[in-house]
C-alpha positions in Angstrom: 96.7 73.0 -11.4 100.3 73.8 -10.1 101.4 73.1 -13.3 99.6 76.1 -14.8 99.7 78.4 -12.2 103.4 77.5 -10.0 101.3 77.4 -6.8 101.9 74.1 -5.8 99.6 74.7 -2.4 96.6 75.9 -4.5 94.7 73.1 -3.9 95.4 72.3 -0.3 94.7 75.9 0.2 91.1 75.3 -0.9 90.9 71.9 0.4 91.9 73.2 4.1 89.3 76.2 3.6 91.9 78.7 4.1 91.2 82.0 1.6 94.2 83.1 -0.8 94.5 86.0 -2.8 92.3 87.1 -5.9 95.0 87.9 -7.7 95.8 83.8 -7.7 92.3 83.3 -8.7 92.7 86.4 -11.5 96.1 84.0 -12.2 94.2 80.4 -12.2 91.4 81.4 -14.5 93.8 83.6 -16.8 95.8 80.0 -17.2 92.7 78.5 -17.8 92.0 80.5 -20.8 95.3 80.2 -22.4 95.0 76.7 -22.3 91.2 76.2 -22.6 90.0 73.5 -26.1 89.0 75.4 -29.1 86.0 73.8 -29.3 84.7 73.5 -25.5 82.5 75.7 -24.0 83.6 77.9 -22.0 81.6 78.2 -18.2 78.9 80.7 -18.5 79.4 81.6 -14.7 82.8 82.7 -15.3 83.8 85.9 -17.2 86.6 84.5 -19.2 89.4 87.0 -20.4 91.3 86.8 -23.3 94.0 84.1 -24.0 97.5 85.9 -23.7 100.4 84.5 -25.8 102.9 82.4 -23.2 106.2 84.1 -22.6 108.6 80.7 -21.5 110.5 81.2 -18.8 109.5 84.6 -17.5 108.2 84.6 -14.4 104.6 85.7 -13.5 104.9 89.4 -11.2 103.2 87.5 -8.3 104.8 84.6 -8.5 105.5 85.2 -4.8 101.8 84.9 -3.3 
């Protein structure tokens, strides 16, 4: 997951129960969808926004969250 989103604490975040911002979640499921199989299903639970094109090497605006 750090991979896709640059949090590379994401996970022990979760793990240790400790909350984090919604914009990382708005982040985490946006990377998600950019990177989500054509032909899988996408969670019906989970509002899914529109694949954006990837921009290499700019950094996301809250990066630093």
């Amino acid at each position: 997951m750090a991979s896709l989103t640059g949090k590379p604490n994401l996970v022990a975040t979760i793990r240790a129960g400790r909350s984090f911002y919604v914009s990382t979640y708005d982040e985490v499921v946006q990377a998600y969808s950019n990177f989500w199989p054509a032909g899988l299903p996408w969670p019906d639970e989970i509002e899914r926004p529109d694949p954006q094109p990837l921009v290499l090497g700019v950094e996301s605006p809250n990066a630093a969250e």
